[in-house]
Structures are given as structure tokens and as C-alpha cells.
ROPA-511215 format. One record per residue (C-alpha): residue number from 0; residue in one letter; x, y, z. Coordinates in steps of 0.001 Angstrom, whole numbers, padded with zeros to 6 digits. Example, Ala and Ser with C-alpha at 12.3 -4.5 7.8 and 13.67 -1.06 7.14 Angstrom:
2
+-----+------+---------+---------+---------+
:  nr : rest :    east :   north :      up :
+-----+------+---------+---------+---------+
:   0 :    A :  012300 : -004500 :  007800 :
:   1 :    S :  013670 : -001060 :  007140 :
+-----+------+---------+---------+---------+
***
This chain:
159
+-----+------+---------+---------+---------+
:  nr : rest :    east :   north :      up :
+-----+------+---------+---------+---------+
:   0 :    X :  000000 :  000000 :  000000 :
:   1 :    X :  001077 :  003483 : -000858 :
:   2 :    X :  000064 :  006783 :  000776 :
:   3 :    X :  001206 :  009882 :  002449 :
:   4 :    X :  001525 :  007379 :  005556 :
:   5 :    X :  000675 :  004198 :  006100 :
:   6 :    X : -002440 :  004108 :  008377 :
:   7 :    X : -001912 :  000567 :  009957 :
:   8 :    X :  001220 :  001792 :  011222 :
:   9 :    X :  000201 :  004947 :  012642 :
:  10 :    X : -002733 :  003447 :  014375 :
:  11 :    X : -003210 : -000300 :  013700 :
:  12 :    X : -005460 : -001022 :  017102 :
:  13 :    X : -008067 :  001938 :  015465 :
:  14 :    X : -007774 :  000897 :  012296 :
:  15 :    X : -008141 : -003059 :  012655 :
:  16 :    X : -011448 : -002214 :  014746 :
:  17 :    X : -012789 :  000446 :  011794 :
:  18 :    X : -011516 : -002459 :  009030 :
:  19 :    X : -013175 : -005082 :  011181 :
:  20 :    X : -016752 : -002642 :  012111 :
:  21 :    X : -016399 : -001816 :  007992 :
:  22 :    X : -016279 : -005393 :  007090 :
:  23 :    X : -018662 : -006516 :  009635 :
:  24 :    X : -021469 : -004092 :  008481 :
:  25 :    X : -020674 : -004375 :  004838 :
:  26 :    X : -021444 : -008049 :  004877 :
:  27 :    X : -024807 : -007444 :  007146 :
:  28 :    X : -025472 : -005055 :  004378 :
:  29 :    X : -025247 : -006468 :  001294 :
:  30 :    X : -028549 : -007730 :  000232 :
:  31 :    X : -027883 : -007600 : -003223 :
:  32 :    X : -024118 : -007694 : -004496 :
:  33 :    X : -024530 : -005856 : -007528 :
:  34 :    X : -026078 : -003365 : -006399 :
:  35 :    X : -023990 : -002823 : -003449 :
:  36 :    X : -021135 : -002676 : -005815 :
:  37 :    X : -022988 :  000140 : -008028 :
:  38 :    X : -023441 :  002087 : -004847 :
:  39 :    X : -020025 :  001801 : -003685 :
:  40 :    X : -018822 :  002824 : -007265 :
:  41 :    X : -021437 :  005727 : -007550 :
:  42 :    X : -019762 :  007325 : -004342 :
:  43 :    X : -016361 :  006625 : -005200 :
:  44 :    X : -016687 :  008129 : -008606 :
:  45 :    X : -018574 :  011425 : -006732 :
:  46 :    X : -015571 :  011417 : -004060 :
:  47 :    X : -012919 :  010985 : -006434 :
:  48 :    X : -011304 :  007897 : -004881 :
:  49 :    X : -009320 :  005999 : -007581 :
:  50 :    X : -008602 :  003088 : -005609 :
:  51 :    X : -012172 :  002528 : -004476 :
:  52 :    X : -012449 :  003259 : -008142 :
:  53 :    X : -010170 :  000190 : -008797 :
:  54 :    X : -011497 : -002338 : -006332 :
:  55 :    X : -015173 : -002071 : -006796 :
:  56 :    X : -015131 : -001732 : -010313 :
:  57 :    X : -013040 : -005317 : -009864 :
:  58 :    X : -015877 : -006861 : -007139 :
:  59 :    X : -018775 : -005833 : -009270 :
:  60 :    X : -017184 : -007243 : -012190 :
:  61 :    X : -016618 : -010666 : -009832 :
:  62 :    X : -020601 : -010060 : -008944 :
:  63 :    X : -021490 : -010021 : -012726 :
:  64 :    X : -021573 : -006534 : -013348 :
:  65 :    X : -021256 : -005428 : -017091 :
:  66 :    X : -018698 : -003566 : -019060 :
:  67 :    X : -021204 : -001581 : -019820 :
:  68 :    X : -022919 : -000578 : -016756 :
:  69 :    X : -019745 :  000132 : -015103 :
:  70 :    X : -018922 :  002703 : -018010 :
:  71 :    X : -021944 :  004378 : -017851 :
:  72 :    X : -022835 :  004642 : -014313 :
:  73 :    X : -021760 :  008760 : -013983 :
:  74 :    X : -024471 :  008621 : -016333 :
:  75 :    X : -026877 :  007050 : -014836 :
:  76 :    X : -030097 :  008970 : -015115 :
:  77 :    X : -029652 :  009027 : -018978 :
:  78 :    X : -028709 :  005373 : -019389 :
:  79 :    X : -031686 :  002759 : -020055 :
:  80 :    X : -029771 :  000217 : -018897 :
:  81 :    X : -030491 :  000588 : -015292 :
:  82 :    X : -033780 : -000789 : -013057 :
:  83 :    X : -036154 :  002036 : -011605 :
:  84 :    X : -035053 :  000115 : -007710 :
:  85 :    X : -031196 :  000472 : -008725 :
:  86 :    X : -032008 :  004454 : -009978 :
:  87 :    X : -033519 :  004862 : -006881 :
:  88 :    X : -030066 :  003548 : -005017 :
:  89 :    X : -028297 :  005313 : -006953 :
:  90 :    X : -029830 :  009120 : -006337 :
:  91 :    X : -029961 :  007995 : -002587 :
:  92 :    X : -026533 :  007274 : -002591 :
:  93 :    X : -026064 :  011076 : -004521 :
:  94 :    X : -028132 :  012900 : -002098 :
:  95 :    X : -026141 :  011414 :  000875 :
:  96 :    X : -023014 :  011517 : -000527 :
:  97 :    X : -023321 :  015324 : -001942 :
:  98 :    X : -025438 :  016125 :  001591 :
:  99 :    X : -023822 :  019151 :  002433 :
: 100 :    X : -024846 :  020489 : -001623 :
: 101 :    X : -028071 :  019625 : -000418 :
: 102 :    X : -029529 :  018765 : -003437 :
: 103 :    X : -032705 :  016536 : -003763 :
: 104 :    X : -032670 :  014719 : -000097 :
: 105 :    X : -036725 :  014747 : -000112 :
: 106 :    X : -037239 :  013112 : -004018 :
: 107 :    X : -034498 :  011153 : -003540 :
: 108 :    X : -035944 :  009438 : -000217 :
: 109 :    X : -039665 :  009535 : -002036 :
: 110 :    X : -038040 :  007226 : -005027 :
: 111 :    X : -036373 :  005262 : -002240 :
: 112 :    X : -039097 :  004435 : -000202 :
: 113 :    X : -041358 :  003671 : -003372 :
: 114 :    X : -038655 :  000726 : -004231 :
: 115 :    X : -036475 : -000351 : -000971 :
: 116 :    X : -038843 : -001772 :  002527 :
: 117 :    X : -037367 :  000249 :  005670 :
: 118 :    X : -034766 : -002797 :  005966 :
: 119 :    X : -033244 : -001982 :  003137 :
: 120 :    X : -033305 :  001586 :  003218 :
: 121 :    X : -031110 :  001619 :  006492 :
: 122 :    X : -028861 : -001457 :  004985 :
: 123 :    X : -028262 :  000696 :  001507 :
: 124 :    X : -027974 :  004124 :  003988 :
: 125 :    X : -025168 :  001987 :  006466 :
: 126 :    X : -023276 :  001187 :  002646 :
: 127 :    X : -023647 :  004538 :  001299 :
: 128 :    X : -021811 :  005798 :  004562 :
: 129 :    X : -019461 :  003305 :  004587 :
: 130 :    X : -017936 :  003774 :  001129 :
: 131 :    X : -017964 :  007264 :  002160 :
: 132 :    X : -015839 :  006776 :  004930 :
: 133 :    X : -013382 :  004323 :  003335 :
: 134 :    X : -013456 :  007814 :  000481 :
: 135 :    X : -012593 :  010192 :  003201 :
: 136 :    X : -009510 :  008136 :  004575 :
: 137 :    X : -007899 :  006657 :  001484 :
: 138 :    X : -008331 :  010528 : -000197 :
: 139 :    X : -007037 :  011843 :  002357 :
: 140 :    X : -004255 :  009770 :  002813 :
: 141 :    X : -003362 :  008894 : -000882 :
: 142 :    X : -003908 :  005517 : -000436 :
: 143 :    X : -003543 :  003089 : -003425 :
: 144 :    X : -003420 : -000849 : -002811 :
: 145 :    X : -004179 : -003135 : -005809 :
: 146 :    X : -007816 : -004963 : -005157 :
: 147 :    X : -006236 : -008148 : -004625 :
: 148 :    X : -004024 : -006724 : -002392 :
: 149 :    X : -007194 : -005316 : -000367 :
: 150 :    X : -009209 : -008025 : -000301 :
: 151 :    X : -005935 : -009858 :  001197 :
: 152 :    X : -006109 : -007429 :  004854 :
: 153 :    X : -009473 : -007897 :  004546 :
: 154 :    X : -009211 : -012313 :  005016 :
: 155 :    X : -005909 : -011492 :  007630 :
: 156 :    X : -008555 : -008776 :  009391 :
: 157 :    X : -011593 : -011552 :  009310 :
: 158 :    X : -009524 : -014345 :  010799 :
+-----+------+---------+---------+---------+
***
């Protein structure tokens, strides 16, 4: 892993247990894996956050995902290629990730209450802020670590 410093060094204790809550409530979360991997990409791609880029791009590929759909996604309200439920993830996981722009909280909840139960609403609101997090501390910190690389902590972390 590359950065401005390495983050498991400077605080491994903190970081194992925010790897470890991260994990833990990613896995609770993910009801449906593509879509989870859409959201996660969505956010990245709003947050700038190449390596998120990288690694989600790679796990939604793993889930199925298309080519094409992964191209397309910043353009996702213009692309046909994308279900009404998975539009509604997707401008949920704008209006939290952009909250501070405030721009379309209320029809953004109204489209993702028509297509989510209240379940599934927190589960897709505990990813959006999760990806946001991981956005915040790997921009921050210039992190880049290939995805196989990443998903390699992640088994040491889980063991």
C-alpha cells in the first residue's frame, strides 16, 4: 500500500477495529451484491477515490456486473440500462453523498421508499456511509493498494 503514511502503522489497534466494524457491516449489508457494488462505485466516482475506483469496479465485475454498466454509471439517469429500484439507489446514494450540496434529499428518499422496505433503506444508507468513509480516509491519505491486495487485509482482518 502506498500513501502519504501508512495508516496501519500509525494506528493499527483503530484501524483493525474500523476495518473489522467496515467489514462486519458491509457483509450485514449487502442484500444484493450488484447493487452494493454500483453504490459503492457511484460514491467513489462522486468522491474521487481511484482506488475505491479500482477495487469495486473489480468486485462488481466478480458479482457479474457489465462492461457496460460500469462505463456508464456517472451517467446514470440518462442510461436505459439501469432498473427504476437500482435508480432509486443510486440518487440515494447522490443525495447522501453530496449532503452538504443539499440537493434533492426529499425526491431522492420519495423514489427510495417507493422501491427499498425500511430494511433496506437503512442497509443501503449503512453502505452509502461506509464507502464514504473508506473515500474520506484513502483521499485523504493517498492511499492506493491493488484490489487483490485489499481483499488480502481484509481475510488477515476476518480471521
Amino acid at each position: 500500500m502506498t500513501g502519504k503514511i501508512n495508516i496501519f502503522a500509525a494506528a493499527p489497534a483503530l484501524m483493525k477495529e474500523w476495518q473489522q466494524s467496515s467489514i462486519a457491516l458491509s457483509t450485514a449489508c449487502n442484500f444484493e451484491p450488484k447493487l452494493t457494488e454500483l453504490v459503492r462505485l457511484r460514491a467513489s466516482q462522486i468522491n474521487g477515490c481511484a482506488n475505491c475506483l479500482n477495487l469495486h469496479a473489480a468486485e462488481a465485475r466478480a458479482n457479474g456486473e457489465t462492461e457496460q454498466r460500469i462505463y456508464v454509471l456517472p451517467g446514470w439517469r440518462e442510461a436505459p440500462c439501469y432498473t427504476e429500484r437500482e435508480r432509486a439507489a443510486l440518487g440515494w446514494t447522490e443525495a447522501l453523498t453530496r449532503l452538504s450540496e443539499g440537493r434533492e434529499h426529499e425526491s431522492a428518499y420519495a423514489a427510495l421508499k417507493a422501491h427499498f422496505t425500511e430494511e433496506e433503506q437503512v442497509k443501503l444508507t449503512l453502505t452509502i456511509n461506509i464507502i464514504n468513509g473508506w473515500n474520506r480516509v484513502v483521499v485523504g491519505f493517498g492511499l492506493w493498494a491493488e484490489a487483490a491486495d485489499i481483499k488480502a487485509m481484509a481475510k488477515e482482518v476476518a480471521a
